[in-house]
DSSP file (Angstrom, degrees, kcal/mol; ACC not computed):
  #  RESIDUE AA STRUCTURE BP1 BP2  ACC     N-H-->O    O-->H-N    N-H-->O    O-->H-N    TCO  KAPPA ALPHA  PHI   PSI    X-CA   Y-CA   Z-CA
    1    1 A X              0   0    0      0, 0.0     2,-0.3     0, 0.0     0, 0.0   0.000 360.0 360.0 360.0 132.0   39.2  -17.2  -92.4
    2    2 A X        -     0   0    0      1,-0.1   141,-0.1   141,-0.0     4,-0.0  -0.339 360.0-163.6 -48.5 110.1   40.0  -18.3  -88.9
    3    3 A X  S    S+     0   0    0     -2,-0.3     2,-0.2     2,-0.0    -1,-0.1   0.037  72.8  68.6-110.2  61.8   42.6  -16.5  -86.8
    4    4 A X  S    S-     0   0    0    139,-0.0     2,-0.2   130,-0.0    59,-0.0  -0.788  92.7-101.2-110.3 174.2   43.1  -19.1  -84.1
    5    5 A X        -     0   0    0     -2,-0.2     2,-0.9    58,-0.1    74,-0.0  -0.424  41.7 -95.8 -84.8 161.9   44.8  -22.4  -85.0
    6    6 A X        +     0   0    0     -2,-0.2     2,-0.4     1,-0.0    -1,-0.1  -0.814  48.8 173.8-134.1 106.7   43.1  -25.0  -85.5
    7    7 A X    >>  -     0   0    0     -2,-0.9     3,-2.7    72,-0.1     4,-0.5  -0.893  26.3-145.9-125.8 116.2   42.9  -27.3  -82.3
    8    8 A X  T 34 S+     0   0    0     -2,-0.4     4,-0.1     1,-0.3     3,-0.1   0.577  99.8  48.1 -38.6 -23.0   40.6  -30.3  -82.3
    9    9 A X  T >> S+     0   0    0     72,-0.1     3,-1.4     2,-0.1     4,-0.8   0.609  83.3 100.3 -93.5 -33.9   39.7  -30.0  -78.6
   10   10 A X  H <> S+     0   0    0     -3,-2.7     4,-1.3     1,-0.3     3,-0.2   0.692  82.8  50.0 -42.4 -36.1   38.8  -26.1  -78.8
   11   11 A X  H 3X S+     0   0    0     -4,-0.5     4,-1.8     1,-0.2    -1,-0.3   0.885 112.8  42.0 -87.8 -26.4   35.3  -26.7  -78.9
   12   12 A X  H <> S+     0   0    0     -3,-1.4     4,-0.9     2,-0.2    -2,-0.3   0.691 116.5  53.0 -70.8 -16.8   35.1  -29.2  -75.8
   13   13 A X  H  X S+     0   0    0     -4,-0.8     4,-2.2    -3,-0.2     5,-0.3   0.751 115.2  38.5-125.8 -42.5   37.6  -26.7  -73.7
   14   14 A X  H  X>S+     0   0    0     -4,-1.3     4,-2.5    -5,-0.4     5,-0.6   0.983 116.7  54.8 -90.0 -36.9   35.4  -23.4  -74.4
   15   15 A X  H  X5S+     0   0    0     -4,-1.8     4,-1.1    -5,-0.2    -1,-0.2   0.938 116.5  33.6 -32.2 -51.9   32.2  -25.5  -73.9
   16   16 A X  H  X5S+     0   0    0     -4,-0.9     4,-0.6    -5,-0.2    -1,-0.2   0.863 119.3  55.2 -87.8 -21.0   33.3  -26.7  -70.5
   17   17 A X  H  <5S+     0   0    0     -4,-2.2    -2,-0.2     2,-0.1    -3,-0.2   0.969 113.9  38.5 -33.9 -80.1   35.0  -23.4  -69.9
   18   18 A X  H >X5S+     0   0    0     -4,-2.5     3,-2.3    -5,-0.3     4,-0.6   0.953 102.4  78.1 -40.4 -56.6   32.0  -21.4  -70.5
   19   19 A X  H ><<S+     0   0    0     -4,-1.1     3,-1.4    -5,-0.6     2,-0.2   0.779  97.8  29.7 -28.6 -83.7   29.5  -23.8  -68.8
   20   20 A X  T 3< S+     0   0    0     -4,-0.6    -1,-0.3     1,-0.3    -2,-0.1   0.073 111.0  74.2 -65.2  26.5   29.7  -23.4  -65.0
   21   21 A X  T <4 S-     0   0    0     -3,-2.3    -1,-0.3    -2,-0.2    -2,-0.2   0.333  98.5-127.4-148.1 -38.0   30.6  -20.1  -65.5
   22   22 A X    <<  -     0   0    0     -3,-1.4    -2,-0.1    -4,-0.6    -1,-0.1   0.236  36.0 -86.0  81.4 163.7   27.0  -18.4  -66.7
   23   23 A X  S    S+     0   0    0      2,-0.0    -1,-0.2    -4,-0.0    -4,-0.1   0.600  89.9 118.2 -78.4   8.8   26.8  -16.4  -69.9
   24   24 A X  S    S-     0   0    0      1,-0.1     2,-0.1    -3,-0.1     3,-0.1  -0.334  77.2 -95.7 -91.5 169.5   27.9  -13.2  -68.3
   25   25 A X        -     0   0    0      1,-0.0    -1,-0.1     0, 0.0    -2,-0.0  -0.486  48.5-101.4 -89.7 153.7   30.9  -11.4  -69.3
   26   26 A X        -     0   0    0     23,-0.1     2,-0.4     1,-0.1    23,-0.1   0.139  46.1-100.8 -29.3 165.1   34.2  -12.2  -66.9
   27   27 A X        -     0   0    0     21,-0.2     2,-0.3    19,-0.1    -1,-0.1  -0.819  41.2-112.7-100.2 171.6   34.8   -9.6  -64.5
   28   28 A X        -     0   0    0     -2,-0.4     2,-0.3    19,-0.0    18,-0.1  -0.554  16.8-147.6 -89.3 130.3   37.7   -7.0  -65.4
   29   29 A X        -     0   0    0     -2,-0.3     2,-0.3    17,-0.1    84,-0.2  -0.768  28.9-116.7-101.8 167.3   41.1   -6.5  -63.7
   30   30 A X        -     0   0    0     -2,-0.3     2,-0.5    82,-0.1    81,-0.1  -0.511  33.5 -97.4 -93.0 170.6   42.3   -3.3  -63.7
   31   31 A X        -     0   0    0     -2,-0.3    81,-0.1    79,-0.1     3,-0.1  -0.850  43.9-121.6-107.4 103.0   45.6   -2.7  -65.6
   32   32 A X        -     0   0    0     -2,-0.5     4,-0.1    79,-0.4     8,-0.0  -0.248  46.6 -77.5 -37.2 138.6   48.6   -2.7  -62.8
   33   33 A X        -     0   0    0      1,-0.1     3,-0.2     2,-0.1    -1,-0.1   0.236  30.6-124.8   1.1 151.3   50.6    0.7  -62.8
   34   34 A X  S    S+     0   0    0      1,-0.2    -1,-0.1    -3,-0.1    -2,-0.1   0.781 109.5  44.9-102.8 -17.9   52.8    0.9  -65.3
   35   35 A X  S    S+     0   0    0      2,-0.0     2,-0.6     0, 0.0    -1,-0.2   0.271  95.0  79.7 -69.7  -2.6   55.7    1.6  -62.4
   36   36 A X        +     0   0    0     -3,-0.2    -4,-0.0     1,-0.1     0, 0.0  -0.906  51.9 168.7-134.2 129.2   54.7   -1.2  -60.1
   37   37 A X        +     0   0    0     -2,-0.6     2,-0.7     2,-0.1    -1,-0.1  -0.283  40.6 118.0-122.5  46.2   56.3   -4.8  -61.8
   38   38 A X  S    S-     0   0    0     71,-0.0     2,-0.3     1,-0.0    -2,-0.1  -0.850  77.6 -87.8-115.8 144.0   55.5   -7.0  -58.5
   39   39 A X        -     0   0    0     -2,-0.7    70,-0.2     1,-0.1    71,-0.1  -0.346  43.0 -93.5 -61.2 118.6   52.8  -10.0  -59.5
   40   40 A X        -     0   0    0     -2,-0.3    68,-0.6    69,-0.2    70,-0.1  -0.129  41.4-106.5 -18.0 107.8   48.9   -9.8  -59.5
   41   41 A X        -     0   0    0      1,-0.1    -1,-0.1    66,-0.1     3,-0.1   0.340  20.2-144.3 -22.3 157.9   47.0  -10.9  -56.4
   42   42 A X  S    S+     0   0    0      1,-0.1    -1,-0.1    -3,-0.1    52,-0.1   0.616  95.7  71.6-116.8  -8.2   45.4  -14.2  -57.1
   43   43 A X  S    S+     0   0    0     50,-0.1     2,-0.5     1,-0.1    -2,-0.1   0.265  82.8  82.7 -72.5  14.1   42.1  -13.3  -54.9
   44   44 A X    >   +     0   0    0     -3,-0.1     3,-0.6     1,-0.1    -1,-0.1  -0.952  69.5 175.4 -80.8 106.7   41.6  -11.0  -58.1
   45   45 A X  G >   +     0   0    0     -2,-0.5     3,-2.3     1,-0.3   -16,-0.1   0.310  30.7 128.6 -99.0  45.1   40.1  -14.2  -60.0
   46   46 A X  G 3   +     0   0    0      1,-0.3    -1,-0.3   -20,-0.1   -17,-0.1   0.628  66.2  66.2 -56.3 -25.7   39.1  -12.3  -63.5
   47   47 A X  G X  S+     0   0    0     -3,-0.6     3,-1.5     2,-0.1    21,-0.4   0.891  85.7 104.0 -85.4 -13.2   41.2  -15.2  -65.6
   48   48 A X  T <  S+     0   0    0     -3,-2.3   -21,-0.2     1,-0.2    21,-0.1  -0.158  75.1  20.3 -75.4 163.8   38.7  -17.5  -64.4
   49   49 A X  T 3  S+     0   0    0     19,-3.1     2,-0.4     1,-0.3    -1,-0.2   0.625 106.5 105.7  75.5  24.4   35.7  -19.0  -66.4
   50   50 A X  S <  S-     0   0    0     -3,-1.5    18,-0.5    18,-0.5     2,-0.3  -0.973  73.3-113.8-134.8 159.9   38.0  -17.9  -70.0
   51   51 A X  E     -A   67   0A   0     -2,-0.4    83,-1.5    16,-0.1     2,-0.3  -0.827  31.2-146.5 -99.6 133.8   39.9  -20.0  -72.4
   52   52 A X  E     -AB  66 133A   0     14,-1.5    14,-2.9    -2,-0.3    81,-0.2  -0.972   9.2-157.8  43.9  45.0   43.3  -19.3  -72.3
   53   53 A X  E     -AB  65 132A   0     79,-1.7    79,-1.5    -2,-0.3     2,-1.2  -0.504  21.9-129.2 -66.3 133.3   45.8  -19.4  -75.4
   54   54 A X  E     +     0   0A   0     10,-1.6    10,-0.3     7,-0.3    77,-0.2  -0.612  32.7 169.7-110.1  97.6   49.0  -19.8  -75.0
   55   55 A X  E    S+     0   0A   0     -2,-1.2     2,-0.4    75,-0.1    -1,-0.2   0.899  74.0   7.2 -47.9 -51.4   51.0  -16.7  -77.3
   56   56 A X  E     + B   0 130A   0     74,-0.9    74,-1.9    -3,-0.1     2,-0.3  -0.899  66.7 144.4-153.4 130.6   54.2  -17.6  -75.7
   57   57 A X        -     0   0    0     -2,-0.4    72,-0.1    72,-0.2     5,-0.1  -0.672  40.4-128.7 161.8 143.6   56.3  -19.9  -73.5
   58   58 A X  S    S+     0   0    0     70,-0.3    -1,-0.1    -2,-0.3    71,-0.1   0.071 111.9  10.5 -62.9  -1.1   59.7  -21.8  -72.6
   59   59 A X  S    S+     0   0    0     69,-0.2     2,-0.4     1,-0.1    -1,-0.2   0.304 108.9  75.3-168.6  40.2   58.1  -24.8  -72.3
   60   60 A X  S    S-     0   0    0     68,-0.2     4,-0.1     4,-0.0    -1,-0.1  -0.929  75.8-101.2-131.7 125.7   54.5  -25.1  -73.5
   61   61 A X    >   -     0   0    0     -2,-0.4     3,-2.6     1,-0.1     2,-1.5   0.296  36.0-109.7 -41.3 144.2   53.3  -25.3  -77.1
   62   62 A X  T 3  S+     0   0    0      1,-0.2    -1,-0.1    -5,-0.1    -9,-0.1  -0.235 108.2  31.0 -82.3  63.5   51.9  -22.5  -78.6
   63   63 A X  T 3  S+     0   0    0     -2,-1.5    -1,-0.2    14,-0.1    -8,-0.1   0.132  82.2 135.0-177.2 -12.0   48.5  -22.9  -79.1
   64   64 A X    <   -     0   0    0     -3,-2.6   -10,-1.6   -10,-0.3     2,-0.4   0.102  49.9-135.9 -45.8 166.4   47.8  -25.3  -75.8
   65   65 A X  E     -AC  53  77A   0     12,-2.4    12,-0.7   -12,-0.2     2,-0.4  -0.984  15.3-154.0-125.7 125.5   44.9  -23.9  -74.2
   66   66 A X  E     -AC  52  76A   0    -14,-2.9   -14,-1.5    -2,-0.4     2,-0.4  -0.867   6.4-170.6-108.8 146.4   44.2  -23.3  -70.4
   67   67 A X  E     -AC  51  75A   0      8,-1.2     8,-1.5    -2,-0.4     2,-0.6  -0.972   5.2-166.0-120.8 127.5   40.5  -23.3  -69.0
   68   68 A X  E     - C   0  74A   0    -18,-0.5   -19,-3.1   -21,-0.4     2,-0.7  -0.949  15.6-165.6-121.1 104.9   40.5  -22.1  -65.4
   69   69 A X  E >>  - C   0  73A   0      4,-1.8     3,-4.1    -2,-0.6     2,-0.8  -0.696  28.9-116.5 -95.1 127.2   36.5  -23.3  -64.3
   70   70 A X  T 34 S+     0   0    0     -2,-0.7    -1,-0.1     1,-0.3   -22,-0.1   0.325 103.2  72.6 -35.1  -0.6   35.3  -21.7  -61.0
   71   71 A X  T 34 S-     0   0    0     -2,-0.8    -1,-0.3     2,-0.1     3,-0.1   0.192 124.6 -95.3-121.0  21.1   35.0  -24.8  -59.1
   72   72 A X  T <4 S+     0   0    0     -3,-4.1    16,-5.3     1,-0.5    -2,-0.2   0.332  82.7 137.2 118.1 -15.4   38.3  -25.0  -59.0
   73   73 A X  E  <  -CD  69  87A   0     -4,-0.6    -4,-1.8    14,-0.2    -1,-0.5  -0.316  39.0-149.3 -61.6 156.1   38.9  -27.6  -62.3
   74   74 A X  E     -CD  68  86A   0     12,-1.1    12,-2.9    -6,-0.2     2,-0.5  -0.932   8.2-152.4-130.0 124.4   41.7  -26.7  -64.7
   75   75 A X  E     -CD  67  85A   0     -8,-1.5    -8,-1.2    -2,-0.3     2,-0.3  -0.948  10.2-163.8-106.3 102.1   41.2  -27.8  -68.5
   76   76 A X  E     +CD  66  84A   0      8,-0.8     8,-1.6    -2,-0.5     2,-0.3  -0.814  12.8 170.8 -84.2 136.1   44.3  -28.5  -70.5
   77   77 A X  E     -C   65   0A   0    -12,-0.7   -12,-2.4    -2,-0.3     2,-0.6  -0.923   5.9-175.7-169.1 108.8   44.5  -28.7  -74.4
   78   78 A X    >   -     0   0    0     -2,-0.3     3,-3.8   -14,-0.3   -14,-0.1  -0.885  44.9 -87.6-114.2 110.0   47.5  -28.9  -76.7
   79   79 A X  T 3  S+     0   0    0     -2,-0.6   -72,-0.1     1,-0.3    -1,-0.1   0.370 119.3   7.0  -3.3 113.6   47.8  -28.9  -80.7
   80   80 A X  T 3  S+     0   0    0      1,-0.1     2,-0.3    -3,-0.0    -1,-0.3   0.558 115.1 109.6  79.3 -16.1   47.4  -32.9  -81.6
   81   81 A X  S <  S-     0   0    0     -3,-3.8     2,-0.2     1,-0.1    -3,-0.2  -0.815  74.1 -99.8-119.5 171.8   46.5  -34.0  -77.9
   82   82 A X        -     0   0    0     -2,-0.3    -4,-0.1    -5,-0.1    -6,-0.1  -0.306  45.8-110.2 -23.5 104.0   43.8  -35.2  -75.5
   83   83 A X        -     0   0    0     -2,-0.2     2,-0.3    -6,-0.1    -6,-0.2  -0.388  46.6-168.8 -48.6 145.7   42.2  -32.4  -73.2
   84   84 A X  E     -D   76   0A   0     -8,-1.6    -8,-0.8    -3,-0.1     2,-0.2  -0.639   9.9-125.0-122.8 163.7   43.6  -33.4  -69.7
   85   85 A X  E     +D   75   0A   0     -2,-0.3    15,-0.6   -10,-0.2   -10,-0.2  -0.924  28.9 161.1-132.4-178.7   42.6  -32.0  -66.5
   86   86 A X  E     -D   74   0A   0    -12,-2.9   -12,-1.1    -2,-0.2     2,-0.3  -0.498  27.4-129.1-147.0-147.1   44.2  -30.3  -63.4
   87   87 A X  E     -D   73   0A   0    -14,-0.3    11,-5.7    11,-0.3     2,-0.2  -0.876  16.9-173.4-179.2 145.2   43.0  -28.2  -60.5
   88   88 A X  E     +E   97   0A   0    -16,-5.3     2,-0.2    -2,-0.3     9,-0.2  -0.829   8.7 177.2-155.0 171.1   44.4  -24.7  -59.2
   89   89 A X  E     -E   96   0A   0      7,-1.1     7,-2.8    -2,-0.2     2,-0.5  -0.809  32.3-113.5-172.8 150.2   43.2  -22.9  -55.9
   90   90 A X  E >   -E   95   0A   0     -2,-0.2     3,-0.5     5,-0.2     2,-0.3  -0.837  29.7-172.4-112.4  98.2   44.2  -19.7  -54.1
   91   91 A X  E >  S-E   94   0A   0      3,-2.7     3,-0.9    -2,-0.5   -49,-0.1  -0.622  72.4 -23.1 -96.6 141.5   45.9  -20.4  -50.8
   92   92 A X  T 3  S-     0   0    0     -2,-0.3    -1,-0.2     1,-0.3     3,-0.1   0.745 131.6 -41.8   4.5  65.3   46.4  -17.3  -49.0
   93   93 A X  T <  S+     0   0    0     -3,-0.5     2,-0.3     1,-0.1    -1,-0.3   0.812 117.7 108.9  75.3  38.2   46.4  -15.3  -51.7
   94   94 A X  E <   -E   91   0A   0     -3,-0.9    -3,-2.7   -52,-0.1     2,-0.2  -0.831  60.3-125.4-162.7 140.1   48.4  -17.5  -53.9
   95   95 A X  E     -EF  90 106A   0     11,-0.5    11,-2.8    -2,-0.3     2,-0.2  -0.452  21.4-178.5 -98.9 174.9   47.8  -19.4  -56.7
   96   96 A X  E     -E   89   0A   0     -7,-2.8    -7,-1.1     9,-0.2     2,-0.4  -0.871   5.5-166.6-132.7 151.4   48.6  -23.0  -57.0
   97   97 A X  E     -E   88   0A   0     -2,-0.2     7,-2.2    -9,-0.2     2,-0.5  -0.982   6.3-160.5-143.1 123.5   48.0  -25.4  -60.4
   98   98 A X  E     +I  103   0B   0    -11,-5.7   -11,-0.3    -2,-0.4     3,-0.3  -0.865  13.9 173.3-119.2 116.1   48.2  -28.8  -60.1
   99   99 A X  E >  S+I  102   0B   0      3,-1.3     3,-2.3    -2,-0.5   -13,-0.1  -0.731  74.3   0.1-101.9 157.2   48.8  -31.0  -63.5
  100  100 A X  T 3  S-     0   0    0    -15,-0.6    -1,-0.2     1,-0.3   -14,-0.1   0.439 132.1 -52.9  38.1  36.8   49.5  -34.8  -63.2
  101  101 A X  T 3  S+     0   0    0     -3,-0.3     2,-0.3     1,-0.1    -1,-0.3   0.164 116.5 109.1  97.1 -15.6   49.3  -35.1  -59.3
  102  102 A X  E <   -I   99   0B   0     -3,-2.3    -3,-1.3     2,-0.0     2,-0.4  -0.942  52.3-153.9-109.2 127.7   52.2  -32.0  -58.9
  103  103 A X  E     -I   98   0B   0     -2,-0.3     2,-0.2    -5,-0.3    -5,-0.2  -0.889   7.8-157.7-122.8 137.2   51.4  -28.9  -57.7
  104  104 A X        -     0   0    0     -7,-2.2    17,-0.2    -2,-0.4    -2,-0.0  -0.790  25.2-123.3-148.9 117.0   53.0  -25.7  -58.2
  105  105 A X        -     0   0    0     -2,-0.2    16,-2.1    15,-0.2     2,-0.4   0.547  37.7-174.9  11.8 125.7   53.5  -22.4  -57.0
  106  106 A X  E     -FG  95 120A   0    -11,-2.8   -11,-0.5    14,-0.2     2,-0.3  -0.768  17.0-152.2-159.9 116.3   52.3  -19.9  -59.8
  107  107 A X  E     - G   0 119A   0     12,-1.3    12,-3.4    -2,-0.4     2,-0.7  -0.617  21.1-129.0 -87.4 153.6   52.7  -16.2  -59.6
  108  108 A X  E     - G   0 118A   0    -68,-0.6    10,-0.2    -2,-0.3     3,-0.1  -0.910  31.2-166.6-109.9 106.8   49.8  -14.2  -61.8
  109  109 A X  E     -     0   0A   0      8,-1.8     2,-0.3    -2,-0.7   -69,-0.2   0.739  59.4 -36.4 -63.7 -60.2   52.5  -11.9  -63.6
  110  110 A X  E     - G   0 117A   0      7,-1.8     7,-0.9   -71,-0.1     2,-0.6  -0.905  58.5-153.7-170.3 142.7   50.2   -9.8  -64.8
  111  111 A X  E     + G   0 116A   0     -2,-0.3   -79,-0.4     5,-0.2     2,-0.2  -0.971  14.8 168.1-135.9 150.7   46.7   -9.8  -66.1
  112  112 A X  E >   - G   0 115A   0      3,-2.3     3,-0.8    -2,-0.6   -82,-0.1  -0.891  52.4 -86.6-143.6 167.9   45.1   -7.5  -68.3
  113  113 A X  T 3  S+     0   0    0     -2,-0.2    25,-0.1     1,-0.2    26,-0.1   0.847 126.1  23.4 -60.3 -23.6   41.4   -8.1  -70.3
  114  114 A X  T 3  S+     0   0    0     24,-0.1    19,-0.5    18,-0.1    -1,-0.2   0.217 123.4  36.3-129.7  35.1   42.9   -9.8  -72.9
  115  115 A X  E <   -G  112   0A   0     -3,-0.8    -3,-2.3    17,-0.2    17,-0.2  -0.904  51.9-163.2-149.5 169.4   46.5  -11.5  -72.0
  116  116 A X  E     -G  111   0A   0     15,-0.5    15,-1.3    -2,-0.2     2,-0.4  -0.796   6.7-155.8-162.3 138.9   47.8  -13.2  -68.7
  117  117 A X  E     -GH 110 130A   0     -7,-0.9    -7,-1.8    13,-0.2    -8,-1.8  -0.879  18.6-170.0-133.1 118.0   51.5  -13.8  -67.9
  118  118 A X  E     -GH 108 129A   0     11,-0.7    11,-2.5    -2,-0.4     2,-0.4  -0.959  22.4-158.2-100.5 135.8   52.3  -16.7  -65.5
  119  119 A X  E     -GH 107 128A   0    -12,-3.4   -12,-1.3    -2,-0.3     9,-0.2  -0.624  12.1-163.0-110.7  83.9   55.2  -17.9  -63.8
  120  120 A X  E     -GH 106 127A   0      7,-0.5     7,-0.7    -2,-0.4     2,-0.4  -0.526  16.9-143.2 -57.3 114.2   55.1  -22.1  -62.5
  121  121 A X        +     0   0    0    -16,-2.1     2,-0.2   -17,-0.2     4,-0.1  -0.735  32.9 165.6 -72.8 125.3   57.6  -22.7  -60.0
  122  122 A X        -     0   0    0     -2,-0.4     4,-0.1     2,-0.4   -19,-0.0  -0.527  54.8 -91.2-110.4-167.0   59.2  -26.5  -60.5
  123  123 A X  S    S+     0   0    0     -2,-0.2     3,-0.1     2,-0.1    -1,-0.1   0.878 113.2  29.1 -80.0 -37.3   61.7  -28.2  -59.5
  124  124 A X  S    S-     0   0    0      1,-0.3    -2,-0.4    -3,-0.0     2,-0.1   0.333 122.0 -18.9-105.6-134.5   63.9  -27.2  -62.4
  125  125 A X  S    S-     0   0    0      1,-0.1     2,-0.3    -4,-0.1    -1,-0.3  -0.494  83.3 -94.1 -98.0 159.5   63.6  -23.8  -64.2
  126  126 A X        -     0   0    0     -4,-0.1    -5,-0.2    -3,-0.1   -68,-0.1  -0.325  35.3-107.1 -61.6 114.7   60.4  -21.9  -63.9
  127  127 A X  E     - H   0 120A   0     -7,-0.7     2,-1.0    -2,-0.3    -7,-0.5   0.215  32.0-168.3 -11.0  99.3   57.0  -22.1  -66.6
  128  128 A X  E     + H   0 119A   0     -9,-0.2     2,-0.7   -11,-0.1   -70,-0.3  -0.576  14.3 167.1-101.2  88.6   56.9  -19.0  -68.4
  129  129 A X  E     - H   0 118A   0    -11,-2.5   -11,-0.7    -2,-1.0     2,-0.6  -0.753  22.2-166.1-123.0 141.2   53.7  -18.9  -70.2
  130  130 A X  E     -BH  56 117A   0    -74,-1.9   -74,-0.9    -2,-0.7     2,-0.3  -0.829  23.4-176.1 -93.5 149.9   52.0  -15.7  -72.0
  131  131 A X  E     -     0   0A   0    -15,-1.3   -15,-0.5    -2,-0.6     2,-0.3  -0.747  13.2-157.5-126.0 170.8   48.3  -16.4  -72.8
  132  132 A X  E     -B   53   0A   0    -79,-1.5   -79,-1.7    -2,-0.3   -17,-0.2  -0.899  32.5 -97.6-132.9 128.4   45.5  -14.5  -74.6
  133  133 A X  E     -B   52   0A   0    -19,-0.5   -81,-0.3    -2,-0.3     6,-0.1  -0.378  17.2-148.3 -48.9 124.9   42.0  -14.7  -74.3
  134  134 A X  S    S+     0   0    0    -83,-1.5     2,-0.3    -2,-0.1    -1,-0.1   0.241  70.8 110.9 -78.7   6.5   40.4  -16.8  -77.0
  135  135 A X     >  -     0   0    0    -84,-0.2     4,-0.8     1,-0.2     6,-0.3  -0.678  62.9-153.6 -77.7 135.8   37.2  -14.5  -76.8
  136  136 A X  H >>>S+     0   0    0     -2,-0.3     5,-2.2     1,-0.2     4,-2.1   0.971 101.5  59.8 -67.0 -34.5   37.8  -12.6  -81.0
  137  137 A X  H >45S+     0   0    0      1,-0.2     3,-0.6     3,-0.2    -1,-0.2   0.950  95.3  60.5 -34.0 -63.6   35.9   -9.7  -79.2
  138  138 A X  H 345S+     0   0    0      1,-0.3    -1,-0.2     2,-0.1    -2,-0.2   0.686 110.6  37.6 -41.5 -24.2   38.8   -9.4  -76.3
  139  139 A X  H <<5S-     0   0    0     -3,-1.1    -1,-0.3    -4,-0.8    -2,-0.2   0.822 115.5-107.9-103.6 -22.1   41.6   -8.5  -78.7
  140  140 A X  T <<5S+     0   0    0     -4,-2.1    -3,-0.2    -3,-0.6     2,-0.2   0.476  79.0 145.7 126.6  35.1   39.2   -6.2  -81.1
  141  141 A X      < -     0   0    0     -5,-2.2     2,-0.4    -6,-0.3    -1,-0.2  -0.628  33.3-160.2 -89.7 147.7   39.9   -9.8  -83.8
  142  142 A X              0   0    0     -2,-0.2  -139,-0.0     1,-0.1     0, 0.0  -0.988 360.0 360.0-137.3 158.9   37.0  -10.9  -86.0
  143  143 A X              0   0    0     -2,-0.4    -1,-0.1  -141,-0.1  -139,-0.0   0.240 360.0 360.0-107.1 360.0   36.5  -14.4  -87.7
């Protein structure tokens, strides 16, 4: 039995994920100090070219999907909708995501090989989202 949920888009979002990306595996961040809680560089780019699930968050369904493609595309994918896109970049060493024309400030929380904790600054209260990698290898899952 399958243990991701079962999102209609999933195969177009790890297709186009994978794709400009090569078959080789992501590279690895290293796992921050377990004393040191200040946010992950974003010129480390290790979440890119991997699908993205979203475990957790204060305002994004739980199961959306993020694609971060290495030229610089962002792939969006939610339980029941339409794949969207966005664009993110790393301006002096910070990254930025822009959905639906707005771009915003987004500290890399933490990353690890198989989760990544974001914070999106808005206008109103900040994006909290936890993610996991959709690879079954990365979490030790099989299907």
């Amino acid at each position: 039995m399958c243990a991701f949920p079962r999102i209609e888009a999933l195969g177009l979002v790890v297709a186009l994920g994978f794709a400009p990306a090569g078959c080789g595996p992501a590279p690895k961040a290293e796992a921050p100090h377990q004393e040191e809680k200040r946010p992950a560089p974003a010129g480390d780019l290790a979440f890119v070219g991997r699908v993205w699930v979203v475990e957790e968050s204060n305002a994004v369904a739980k199961g959306s999907t993020r694609v971060f493609l290495a030229d610089g595309t962002l792939v969006l994918a939610g339980p029941g909708s339409t794949p969207a896109f966005g664009s993110w970049a790393v301006e002096q060493g910070r990254l930025s995501i822009v959905e639906e024309g707005i771009a915003y400030p987004t500290d890399l929380d933490e990353i690890r090989d198989d989760t990544m904790k974001i914070t999106m600054h808005s206008p109103g209260e900040p994006v909290r989202m936890t993610l996991r990698d959709a690879r079954p290898e990365a979490s030790g899952r099989v299907d």
